[in-house]
C-alpha positions as CSV (number, residue, x, y, z in Angstrom):
1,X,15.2,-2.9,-11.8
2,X,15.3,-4.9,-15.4
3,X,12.2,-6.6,-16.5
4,X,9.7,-8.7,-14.1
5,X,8.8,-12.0,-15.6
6,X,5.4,-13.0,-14.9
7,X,4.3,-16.6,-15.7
8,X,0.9,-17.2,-16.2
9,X,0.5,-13.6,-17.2
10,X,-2.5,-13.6,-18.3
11,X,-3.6,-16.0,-16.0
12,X,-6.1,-15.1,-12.9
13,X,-3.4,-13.6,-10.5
14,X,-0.5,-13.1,-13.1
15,X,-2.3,-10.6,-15.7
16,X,-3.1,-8.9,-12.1
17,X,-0.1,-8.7,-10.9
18,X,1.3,-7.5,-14.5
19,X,-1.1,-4.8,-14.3
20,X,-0.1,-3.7,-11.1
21,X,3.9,-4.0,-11.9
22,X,2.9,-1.5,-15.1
23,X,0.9,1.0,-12.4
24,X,3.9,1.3,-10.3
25,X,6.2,2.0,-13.0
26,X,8.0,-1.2,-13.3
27,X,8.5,-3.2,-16.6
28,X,6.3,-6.3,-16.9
29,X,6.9,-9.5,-19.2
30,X,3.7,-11.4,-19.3
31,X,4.6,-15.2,-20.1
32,X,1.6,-17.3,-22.1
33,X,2.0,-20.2,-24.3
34,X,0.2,-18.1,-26.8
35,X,1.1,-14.4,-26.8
36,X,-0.9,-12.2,-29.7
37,X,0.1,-8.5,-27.2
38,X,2.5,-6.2,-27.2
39,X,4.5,-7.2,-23.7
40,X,3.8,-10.9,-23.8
41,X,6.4,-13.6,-24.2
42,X,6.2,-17.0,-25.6
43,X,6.5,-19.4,-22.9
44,X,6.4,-22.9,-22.5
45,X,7.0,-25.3,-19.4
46,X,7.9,-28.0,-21.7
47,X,9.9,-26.7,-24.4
48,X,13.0,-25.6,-22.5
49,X,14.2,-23.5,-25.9
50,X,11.2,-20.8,-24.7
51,X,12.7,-20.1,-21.4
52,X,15.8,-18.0,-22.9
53,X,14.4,-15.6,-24.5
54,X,11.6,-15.3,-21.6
55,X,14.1,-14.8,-19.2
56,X,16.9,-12.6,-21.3
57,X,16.8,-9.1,-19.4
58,X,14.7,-10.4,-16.4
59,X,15.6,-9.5,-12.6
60,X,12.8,-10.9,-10.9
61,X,10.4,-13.8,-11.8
62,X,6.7,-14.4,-10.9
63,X,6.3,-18.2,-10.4
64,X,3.1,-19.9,-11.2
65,X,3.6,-23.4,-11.3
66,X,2.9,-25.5,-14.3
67,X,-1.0,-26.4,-14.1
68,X,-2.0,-30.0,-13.2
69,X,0.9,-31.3,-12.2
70,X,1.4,-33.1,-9.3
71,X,5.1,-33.7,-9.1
72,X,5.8,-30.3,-11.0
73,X,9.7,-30.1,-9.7
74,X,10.9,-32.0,-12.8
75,X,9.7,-28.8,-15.1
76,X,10.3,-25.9,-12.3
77,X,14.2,-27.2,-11.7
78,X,15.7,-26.8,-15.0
79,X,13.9,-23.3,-15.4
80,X,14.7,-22.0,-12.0
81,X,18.7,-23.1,-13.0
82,X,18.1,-21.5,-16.2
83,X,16.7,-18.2,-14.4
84,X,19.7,-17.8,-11.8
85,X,22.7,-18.7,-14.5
86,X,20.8,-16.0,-16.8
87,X,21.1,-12.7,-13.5
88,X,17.4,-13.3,-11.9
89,X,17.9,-12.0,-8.4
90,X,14.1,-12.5,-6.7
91,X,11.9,-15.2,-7.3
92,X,8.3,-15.4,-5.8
93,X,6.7,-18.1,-5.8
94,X,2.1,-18.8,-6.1
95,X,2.1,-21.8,-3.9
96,X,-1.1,-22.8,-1.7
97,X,-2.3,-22.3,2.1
98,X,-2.5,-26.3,1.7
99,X,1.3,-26.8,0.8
100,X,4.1,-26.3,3.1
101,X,7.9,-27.3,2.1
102,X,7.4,-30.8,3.3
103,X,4.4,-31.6,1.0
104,X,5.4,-34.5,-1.2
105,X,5.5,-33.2,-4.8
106,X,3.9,-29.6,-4.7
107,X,6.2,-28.8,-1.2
108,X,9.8,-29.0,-3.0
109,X,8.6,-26.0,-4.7
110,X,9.2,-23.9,-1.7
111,X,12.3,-26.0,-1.3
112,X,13.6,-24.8,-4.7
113,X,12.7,-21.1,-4.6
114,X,14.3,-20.8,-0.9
115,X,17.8,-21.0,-3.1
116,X,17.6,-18.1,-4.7
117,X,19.7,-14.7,-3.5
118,X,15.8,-13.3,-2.7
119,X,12.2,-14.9,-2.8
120,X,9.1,-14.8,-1.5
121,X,6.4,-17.8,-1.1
122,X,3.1,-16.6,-1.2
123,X,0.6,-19.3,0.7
124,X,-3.0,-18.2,-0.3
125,X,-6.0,-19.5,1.0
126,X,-9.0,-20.6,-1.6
127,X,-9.7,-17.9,-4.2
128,X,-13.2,-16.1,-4.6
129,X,-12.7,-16.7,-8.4
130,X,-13.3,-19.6,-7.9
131,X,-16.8,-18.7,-7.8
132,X,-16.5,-16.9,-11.1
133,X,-15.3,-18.3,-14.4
134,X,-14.9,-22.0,-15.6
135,X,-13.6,-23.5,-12.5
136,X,-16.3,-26.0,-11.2
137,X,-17.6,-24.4,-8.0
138,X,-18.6,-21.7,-10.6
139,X,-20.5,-24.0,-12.6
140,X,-21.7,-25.1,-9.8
141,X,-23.0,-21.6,-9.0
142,X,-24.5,-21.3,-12.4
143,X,-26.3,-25.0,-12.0
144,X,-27.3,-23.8,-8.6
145,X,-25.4,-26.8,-6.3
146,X,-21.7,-26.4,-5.3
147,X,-20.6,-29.5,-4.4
148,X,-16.9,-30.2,-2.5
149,X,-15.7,-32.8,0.1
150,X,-15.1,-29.9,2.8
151,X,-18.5,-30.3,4.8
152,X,-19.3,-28.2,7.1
153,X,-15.6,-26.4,7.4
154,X,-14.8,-22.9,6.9
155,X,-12.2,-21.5,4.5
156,X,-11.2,-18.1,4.4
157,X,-11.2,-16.9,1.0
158,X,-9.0,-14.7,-0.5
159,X,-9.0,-12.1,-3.3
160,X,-7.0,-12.4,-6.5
161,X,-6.7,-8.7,-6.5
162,X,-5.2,-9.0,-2.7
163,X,-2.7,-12.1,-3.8
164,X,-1.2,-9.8,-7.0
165,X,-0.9,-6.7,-4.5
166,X,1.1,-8.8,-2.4
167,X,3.3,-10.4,-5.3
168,X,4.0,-6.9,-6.5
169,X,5.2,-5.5,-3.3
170,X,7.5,-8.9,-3.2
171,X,8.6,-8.4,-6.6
172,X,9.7,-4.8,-6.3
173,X,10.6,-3.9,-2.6
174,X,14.2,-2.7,-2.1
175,X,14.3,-5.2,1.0
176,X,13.6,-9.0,-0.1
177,X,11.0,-10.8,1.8
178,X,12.5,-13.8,2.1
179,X,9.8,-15.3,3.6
180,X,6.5,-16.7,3.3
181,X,3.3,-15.2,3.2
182,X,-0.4,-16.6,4.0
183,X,-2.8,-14.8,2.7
184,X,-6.5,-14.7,3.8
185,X,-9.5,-12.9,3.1
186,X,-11.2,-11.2,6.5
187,X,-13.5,-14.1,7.3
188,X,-13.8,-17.4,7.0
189,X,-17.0,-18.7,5.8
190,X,-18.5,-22.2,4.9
191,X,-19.7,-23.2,1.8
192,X,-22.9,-23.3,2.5
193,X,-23.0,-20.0,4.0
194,X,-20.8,-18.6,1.0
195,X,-23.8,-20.2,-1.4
196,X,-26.5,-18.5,0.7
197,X,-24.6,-15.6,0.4
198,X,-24.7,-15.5,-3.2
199,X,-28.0,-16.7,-3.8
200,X,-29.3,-13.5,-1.8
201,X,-27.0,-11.4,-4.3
202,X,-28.3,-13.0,-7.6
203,X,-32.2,-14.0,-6.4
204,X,-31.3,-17.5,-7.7
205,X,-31.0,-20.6,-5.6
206,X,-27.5,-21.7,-4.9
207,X,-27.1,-24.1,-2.8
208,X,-23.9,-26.7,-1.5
209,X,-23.8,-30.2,-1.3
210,X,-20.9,-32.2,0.7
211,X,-19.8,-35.5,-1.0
212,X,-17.1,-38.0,0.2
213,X,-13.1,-37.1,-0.9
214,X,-12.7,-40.9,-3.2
215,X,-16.6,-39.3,-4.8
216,X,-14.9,-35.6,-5.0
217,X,-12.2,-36.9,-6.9
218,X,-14.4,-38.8,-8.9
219,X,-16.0,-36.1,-10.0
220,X,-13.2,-34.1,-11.0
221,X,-11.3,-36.8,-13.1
222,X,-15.0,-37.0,-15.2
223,X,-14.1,-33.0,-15.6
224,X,-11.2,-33.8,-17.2
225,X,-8.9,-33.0,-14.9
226,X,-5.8,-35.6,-14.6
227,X,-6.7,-38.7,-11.9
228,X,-3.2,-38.2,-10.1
229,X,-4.3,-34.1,-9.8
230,X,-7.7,-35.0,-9.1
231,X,-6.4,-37.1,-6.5
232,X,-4.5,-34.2,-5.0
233,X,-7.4,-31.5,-5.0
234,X,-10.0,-33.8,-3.1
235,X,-7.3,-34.3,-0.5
236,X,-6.9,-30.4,0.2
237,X,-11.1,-30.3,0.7
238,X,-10.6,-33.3,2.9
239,X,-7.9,-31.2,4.8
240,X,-10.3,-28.3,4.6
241,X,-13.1,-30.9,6.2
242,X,-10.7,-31.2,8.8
243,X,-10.2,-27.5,9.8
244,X,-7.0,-26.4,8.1
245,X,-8.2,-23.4,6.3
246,X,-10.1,-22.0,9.3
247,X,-7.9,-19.4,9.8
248,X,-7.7,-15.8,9.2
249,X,-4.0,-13.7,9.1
250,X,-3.2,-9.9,8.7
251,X,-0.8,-10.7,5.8
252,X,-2.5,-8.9,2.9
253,X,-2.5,-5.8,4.8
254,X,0.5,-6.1,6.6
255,X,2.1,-6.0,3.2
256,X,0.0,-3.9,1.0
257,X,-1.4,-1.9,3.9
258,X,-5.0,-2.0,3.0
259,X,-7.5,-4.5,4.0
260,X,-8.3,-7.4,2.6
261,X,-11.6,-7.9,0.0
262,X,-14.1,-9.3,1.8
263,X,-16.0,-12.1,0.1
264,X,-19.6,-10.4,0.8
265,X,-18.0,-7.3,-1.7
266,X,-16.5,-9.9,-4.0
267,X,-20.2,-11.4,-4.6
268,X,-21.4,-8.1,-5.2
269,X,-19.2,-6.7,-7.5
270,X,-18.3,-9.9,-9.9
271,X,-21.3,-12.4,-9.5
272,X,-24.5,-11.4,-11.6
């Protein structure tokens, strides 16, 4: 196999799966607007001159979609024409749990990557970095109140670790997928319980607060996250208040054959 390109490579699932591309003996190209390592490649969703020299020598392609964008076709099209006319065989795609192929905007993604000789569409659930980090339930673990439009409703977490295990075994198997995975962690838990959870680790109160989706939204346009995207994130937690991430599937170990991280070792090993 010629080089895997990894967008987002140094990113929360991409430098993960780079790593675990390098382990196995396969050639990894970490993509990054801003590469300053030895492996990395400049690469830019909207300058269209940085996708040649990303993609020159490439067989497969790790697809993280460009961030914030609601409607993010217009940028993946060109590139994914680009990719095919330059030899890239396999193309997997980071999509969401939330997103199926008929989801205005975010669902033609799947559409796209289906025309490719060999892909993969990997569905995970919520991450547990999301708990870590700068994302806001993470501040919201540090300030001691998470606060989402989910309610009471359960979400099975997933790993990061488990997501790049999966994308590697997509990237590199001598059978294509061609076909989508959705990946959970073991359990589904609610936020509340997930807070408690993590308050017994650290000995510090955590606790969650449920707001309503237009309030979410709110919330996370005064973060500085784009209104139209904001708009889009507080109607996945309204889907989650609704039920559709209480579910649990033997994906991750189906592929990888371990099981997956559950969130009670996650909390343990990376919250302090």
């Amino acid at each position: 196999m010629a080089d895997v390109l990894v967008l987002g490579g140094t990113g929360t699932t991409g430098r993960r799966v780079v790593a675990g591309l390098r382990d196995a003996g396969f050639a990894a190209r970490a993509a990054t607007r801003k590469p300053g390592e030895p492996g990395q490649v400049r690469f830019d969703w909207t300058d269209r001159a940085t996708h040649a020299d990303a993609l020159r020598g490439v067989s497969a392609v790790y697809l993280l979609p460009p961030i914030g964008e609601a409607s993010p076709a217009k940028l993946v099209s060109p590139f994914l024409d680009d990719a095919l006319a330059a030899g890239v065989r396999r193309v997997v795609l980071l999509s969401s749990s939330a997103v199926t192929a008929d989801t205005p905007g975010l669902g033609d993604l799947q559409r796209l990557v289906r025309a490719a000789p060999e892909w993969a569409v990997l569905r995970p659930s919520w991450f547990m970095q999301n708990f870590t980090g700068e994302h806001l339930v993470a501040r919201g673990v540090r300030d001691g109140e998470i606060v989402t439009a989910t309610g009471d409703a359960r979400v099975a977490f997933v790993d990061a670790g488990d997501i790049a295990a999966v994308a590697v075994r997509a990237l590199t198997d001598p059978e294509p997928h061609n076909t989508e995975h959705v990946l959970t962690g073991p359990r589904a838990v609610r936020y509340s319980e997930a807070a408690s959870i993590i308050a017994a680790h650290t000995g510090r109160p955590v606790r969650h607060r449920a707001v309503g989706t237009a309030e979410f939204a709110a919330r996370l346009t005064a973060a500085g996250i784009p209104a139209e995207f904001s708009a889009v994130l507080a109607a996945l937690d309204e889907d989650i208040r609704r039920g559709a991430e209480d579910r649990v599937t033997p994906a991750v170990e189906e592929v990888t054959g371990r099981p997956a991280r559950p969130f009670e070792t996650f909390v343990e090993e990376e919250i302090r």
